[in-house]
Short mmCIF file of the C-alpha atoms (twelve columns), coordinates in Angstrom:
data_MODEL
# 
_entry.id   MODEL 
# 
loop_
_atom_site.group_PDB 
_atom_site.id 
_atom_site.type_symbol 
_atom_site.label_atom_id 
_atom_site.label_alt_id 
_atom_site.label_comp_id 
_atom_site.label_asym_id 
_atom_site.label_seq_id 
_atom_site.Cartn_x 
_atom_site.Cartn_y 
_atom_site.Cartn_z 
_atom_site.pdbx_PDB_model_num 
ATOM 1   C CA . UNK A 1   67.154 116.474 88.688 1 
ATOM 2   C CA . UNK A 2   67.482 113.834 85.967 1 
ATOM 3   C CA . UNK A 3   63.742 113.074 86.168 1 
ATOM 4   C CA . UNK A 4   63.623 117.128 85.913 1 
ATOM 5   C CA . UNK A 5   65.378 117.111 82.468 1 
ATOM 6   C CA . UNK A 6   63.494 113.503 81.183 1 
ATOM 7   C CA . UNK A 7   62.232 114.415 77.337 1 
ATOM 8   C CA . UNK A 8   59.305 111.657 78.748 1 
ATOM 9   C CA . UNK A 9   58.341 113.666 81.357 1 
ATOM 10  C CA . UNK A 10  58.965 117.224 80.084 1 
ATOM 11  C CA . UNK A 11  56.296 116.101 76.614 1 
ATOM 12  C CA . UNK A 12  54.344 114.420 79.525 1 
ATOM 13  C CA . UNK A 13  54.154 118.326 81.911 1 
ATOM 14  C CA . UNK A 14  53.665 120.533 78.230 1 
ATOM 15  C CA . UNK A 15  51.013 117.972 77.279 1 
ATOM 16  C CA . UNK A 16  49.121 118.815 80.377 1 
ATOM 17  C CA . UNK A 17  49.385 122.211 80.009 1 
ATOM 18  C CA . UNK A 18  48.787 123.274 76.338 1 
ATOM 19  C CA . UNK A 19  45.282 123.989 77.081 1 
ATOM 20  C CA . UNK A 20  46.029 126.979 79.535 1 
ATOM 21  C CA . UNK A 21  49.691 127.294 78.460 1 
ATOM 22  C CA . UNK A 22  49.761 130.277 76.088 1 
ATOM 23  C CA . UNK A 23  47.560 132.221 78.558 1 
ATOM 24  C CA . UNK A 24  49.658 131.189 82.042 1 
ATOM 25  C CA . UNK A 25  52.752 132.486 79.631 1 
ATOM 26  C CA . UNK A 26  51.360 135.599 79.266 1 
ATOM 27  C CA . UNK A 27  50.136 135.818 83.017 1 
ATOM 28  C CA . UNK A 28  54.054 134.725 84.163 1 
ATOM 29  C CA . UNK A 29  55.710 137.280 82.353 1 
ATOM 30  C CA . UNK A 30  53.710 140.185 83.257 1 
ATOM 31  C CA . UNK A 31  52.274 140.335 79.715 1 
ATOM 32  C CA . UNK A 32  55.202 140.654 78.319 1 
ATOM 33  C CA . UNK A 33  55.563 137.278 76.638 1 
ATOM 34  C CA . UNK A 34  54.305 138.804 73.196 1 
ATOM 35  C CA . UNK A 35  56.698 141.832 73.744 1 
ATOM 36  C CA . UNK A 36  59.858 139.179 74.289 1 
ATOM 37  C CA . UNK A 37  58.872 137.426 71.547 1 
ATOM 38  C CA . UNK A 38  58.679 139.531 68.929 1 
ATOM 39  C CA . UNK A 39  62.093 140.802 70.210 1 
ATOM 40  C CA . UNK A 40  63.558 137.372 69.977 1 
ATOM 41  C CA . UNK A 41  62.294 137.521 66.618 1 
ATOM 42  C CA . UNK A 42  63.727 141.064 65.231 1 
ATOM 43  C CA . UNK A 43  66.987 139.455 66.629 1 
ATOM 44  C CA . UNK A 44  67.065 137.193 63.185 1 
ATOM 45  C CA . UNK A 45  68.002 138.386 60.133 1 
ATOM 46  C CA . UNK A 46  64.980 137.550 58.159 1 
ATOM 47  C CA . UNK A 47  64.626 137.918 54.739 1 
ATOM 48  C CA . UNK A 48  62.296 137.010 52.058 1 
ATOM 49  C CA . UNK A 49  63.254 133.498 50.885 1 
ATOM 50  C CA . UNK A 50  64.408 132.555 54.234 1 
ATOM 51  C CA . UNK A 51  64.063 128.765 55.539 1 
ATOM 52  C CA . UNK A 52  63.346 129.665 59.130 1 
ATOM 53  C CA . UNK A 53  63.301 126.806 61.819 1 
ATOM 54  C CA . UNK A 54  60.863 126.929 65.460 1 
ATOM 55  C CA . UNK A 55  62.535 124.970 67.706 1 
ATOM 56  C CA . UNK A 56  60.217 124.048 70.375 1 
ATOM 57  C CA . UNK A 57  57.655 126.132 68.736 1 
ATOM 58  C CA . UNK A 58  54.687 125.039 71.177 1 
ATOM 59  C CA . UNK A 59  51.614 126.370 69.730 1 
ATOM 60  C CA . UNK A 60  52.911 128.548 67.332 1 
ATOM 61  C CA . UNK A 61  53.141 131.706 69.512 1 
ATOM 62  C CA . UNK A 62  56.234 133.164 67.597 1 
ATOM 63  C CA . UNK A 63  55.059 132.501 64.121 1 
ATOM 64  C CA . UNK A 64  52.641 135.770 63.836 1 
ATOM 65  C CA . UNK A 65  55.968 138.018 64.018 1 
ATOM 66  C CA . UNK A 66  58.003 135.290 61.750 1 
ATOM 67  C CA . UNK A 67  55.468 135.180 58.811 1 
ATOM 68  C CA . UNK A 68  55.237 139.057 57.945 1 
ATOM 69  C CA . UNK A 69  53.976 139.386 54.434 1 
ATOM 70  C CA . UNK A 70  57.100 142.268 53.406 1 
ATOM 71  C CA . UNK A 71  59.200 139.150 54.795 1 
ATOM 72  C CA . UNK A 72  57.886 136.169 54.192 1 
ATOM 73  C CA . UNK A 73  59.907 133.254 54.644 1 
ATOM 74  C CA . UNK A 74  60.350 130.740 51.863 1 
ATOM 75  C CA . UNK A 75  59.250 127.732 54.375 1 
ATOM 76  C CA . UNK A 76  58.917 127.748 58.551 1 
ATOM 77  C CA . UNK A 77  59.812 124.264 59.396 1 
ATOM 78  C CA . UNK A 78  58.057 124.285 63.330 1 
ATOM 79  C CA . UNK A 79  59.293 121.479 65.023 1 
ATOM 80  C CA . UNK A 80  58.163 120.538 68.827 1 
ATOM 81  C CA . UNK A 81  57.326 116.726 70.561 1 
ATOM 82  C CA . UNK A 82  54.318 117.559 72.457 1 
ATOM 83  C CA . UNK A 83  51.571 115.739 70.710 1 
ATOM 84  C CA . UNK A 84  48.801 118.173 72.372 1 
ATOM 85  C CA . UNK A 85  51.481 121.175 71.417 1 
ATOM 86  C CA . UNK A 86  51.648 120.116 67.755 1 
ATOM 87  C CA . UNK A 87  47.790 119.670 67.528 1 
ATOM 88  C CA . UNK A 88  47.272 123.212 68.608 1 
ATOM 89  C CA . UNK A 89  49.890 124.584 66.239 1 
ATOM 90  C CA . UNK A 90  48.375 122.822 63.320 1 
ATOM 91  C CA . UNK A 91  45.407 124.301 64.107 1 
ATOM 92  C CA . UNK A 92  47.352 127.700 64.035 1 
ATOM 93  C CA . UNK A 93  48.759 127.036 60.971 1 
ATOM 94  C CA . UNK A 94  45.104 127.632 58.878 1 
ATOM 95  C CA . UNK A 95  45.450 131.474 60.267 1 
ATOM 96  C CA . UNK A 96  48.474 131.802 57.547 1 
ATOM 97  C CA . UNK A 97  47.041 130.479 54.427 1 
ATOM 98  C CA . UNK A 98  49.843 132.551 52.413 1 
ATOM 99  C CA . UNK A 99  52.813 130.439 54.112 1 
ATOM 100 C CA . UNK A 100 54.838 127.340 53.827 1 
ATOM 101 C CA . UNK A 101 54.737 125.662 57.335 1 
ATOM 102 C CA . UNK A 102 56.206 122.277 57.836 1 
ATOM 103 C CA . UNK A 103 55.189 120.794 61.420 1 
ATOM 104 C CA . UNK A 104 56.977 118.322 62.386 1 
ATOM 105 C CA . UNK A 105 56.242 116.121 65.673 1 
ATOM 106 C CA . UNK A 106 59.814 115.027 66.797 1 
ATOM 107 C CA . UNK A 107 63.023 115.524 69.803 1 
ATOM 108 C CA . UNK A 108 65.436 118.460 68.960 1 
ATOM 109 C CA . UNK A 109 67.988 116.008 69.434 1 
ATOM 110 C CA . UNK A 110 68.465 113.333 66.543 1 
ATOM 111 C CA . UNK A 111 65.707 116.057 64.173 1 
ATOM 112 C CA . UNK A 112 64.712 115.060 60.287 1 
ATOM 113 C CA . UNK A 113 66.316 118.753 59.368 1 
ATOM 114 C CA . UNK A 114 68.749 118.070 56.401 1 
ATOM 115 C CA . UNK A 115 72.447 119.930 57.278 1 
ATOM 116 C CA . UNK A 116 72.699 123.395 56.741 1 
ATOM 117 C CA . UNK A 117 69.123 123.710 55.704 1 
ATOM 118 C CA . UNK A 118 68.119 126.803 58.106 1 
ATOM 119 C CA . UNK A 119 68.819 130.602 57.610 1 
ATOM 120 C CA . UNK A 120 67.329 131.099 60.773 1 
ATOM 121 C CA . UNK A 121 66.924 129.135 64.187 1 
ATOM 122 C CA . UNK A 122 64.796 130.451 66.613 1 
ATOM 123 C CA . UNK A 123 63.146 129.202 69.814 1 
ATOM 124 C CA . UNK A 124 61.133 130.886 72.589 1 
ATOM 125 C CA . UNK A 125 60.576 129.633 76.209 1 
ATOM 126 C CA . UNK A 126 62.043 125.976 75.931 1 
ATOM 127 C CA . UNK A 127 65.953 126.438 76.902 1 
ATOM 128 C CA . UNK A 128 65.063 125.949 80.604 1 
ATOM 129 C CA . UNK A 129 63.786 122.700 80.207 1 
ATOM 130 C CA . UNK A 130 67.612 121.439 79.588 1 
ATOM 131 C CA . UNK A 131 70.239 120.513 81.349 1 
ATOM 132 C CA . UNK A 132 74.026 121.697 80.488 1 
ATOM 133 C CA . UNK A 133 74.612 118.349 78.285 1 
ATOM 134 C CA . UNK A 134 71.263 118.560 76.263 1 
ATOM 135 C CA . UNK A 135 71.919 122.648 75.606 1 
ATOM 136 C CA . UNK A 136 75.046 121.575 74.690 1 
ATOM 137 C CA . UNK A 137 73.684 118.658 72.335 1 
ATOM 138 C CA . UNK A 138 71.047 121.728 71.502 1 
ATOM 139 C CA . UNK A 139 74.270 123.739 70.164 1 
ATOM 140 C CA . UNK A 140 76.108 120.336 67.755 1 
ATOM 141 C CA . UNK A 141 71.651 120.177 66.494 1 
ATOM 142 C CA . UNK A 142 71.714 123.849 65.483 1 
ATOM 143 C CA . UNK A 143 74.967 124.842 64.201 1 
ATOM 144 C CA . UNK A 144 74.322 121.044 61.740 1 
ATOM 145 C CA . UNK A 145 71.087 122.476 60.398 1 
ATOM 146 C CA . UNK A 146 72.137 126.242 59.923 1 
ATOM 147 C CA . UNK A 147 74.106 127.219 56.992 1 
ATOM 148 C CA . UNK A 148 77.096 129.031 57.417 1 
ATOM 149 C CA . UNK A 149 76.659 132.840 58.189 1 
ATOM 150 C CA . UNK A 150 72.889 131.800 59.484 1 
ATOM 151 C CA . UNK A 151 71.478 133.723 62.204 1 
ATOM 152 C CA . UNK A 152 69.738 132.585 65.861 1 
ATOM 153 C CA . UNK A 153 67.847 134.008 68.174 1 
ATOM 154 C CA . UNK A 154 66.535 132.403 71.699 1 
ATOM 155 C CA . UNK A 155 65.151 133.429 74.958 1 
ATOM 156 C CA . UNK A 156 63.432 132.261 78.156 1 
ATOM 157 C CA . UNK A 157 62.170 132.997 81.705 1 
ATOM 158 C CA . UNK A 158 65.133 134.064 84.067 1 
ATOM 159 C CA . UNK A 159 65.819 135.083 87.569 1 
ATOM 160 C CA . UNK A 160 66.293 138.399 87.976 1 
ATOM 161 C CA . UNK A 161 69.665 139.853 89.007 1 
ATOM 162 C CA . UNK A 162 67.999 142.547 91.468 1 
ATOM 163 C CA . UNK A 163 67.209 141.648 95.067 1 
ATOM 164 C CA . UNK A 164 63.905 143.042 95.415 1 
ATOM 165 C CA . UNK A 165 62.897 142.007 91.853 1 
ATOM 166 C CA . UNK A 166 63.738 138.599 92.064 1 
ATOM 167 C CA . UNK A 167 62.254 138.110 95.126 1 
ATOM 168 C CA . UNK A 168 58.937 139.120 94.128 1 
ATOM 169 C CA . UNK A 169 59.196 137.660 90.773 1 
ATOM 170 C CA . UNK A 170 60.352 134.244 92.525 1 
ATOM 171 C CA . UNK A 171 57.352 134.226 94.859 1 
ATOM 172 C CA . UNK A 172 55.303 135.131 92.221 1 
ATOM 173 C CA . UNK A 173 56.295 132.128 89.705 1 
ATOM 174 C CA . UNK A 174 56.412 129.604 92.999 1 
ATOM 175 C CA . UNK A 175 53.221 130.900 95.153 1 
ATOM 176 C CA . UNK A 176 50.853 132.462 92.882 1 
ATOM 177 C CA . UNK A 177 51.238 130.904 89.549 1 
ATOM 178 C CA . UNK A 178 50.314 127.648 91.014 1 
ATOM 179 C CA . UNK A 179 47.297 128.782 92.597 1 
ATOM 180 C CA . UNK A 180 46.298 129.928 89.162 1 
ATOM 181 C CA . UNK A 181 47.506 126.610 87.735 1 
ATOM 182 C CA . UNK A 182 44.953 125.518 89.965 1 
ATOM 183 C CA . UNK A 183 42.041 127.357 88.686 1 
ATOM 184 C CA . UNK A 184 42.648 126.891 84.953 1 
ATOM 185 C CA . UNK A 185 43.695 123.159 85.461 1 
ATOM 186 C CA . UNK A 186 42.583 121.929 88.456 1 
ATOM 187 C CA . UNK A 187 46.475 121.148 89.362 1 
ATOM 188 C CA . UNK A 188 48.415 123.500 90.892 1 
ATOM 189 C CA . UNK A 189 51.200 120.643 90.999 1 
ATOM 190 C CA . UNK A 190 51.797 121.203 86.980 1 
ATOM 191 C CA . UNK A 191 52.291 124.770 87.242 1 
ATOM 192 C CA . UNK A 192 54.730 124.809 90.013 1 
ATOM 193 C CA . UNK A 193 57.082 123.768 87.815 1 
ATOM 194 C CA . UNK A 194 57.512 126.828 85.944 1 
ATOM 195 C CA . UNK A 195 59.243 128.082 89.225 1 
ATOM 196 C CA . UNK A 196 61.656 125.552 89.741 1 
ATOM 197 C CA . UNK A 197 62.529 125.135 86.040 1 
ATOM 198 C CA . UNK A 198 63.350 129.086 85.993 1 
ATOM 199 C CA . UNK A 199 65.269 128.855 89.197 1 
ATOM 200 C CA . UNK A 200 67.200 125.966 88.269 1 
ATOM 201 C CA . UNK A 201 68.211 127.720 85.183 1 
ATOM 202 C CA . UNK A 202 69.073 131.247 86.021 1 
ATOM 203 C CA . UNK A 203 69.607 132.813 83.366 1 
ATOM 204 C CA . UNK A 204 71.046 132.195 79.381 1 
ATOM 205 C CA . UNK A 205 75.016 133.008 80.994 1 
ATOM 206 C CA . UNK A 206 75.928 129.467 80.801 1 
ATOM 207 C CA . UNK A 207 73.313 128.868 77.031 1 
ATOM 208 C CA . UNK A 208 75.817 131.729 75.753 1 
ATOM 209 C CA . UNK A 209 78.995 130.081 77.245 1 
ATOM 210 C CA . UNK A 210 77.735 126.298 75.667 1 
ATOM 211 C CA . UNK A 211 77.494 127.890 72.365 1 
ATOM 212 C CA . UNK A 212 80.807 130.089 72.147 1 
ATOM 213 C CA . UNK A 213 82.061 126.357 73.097 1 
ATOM 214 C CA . UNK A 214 80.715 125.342 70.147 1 
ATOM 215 C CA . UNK A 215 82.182 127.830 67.853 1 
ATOM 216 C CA . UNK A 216 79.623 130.253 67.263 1 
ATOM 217 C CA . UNK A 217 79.520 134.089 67.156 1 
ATOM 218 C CA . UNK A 218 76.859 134.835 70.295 1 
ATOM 219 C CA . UNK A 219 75.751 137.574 72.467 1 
ATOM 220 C CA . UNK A 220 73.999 137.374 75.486 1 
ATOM 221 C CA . UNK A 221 70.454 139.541 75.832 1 
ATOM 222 C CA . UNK A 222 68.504 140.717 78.892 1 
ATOM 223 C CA . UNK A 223 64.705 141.667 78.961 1 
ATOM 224 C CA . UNK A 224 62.829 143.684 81.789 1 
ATOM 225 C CA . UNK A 225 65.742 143.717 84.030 1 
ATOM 226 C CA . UNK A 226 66.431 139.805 83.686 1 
ATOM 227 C CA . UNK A 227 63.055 138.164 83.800 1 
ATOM 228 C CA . UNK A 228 63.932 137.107 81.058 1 
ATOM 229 C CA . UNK A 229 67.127 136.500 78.977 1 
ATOM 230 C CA . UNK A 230 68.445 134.933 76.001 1 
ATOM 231 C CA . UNK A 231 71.180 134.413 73.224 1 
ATOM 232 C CA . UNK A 232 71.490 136.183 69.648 1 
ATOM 233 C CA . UNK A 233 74.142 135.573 67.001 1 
ATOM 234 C CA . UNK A 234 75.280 133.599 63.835 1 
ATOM 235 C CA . UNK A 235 76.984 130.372 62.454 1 
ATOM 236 C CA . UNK A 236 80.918 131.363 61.211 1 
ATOM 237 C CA . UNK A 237 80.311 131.858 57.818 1 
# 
């Protein structure tokens, strides 16, 4: 488990898959990794002005329903420490010529974000690749960079509560996804971690009890009958 949770290793298994990654994402939630997104997004309370941080921000994929034009942030400061992940999202960037994106190549943990810099945190699909002491490190990182009264919003792959459905959404992340990891990378080996990243993590229960811990207003969200879950809520103002 520690080599699970290894920032080396994770930037070494999201470096191997950035090529197929956005389309296996879409494939391993049913299609419904835009959907999820966007609600992670409407979660935040964005207005225009807004300093809005990506944690983990891959390629990008949550920036199209960040940088609306009747809301456009002030700056998105995208922050991720996949070096083939931050080349793709640079080359996302030059779709939003009208915006103020800062990339920035580092660790959540020990970030260049000034204190209290963010009005809004967000981050989509990278909670499961922590253990309880990094989430909880995750938690101290966020509520330093967002001001007081600043919102958050983040979600990820979970295992389904229902019997049936979590069987079949199990097999499906631990059987077929790596045969399809084969095909698009020639490794089903990469892919098969999806499965037993999601399984190890459950679900965000223990990401919302971590950040009441750490003193901040949060509520716990469910998606599609808990493939997917996540937390909402703000920084005490």
């Amino acid at each position: 488990m520690k080599t699970l949770y290894n920032p080396e290793f994770v930037e070494r298994l999201f470096d191997d898959m950035s090529a197929s990654y956005n389309r296996m994402n879409y494939i391993t939630s049913f299609g419904f990794s835009k959907i999820w997104r966007r609600q992670c997004v409407q979660h935040l309370e964005l207005r225009p002005g807004s300093v809005v941080v990506d944690l983990m921000t891959g390629m990008g994929e949550c920036w199209p329903y960040i940088l609306h034009k009747k809301c456009l942030p002030a700056q998105l400061i995208a922050l991720d420490f996949s070096t083939e992940m931050i080349r793709r999202a640079t080359v996302q960037k030059a779709k939003f010529p009208s915006a103020s994106i800062l990339i920035l190549k580092e660790n959540v943990f020990g970030n260049s974000i000034e204190d209290g810099m963010a009005d809004c945190v967000i981050s989509g699909f990278g909670l499961k690749t922590f253990d309880e002491a990094q989430l909880s490190s995750l938690a101290t990182e966020m509520y330093r960079i967002l001001r007081p009264g600043g919102t958050f919003s983040m979600i990820d792959v979970s295992v389904p509560k229902n019997r049936l459905l979590r069987l079949l959404y199990m097999f499906y992340l631990k059987h077929v996804i790596p045969v399809l990891g084969s095909i698009f990378l020639g490794n089903p080996e990469t892919y098969r971690m999806l499965g037993i990243y999601t399984e190890a993590f459950g679900n965000a229960r223990k990401v919302e009890a971590i950040f009441r811990q750490h003193h901040f207003e949060v509520e716990y969200l469910e998606f599609f009958g808990g493939c997917a879950s996540g937390i909402k809520g703000r920084k005490p103002a």
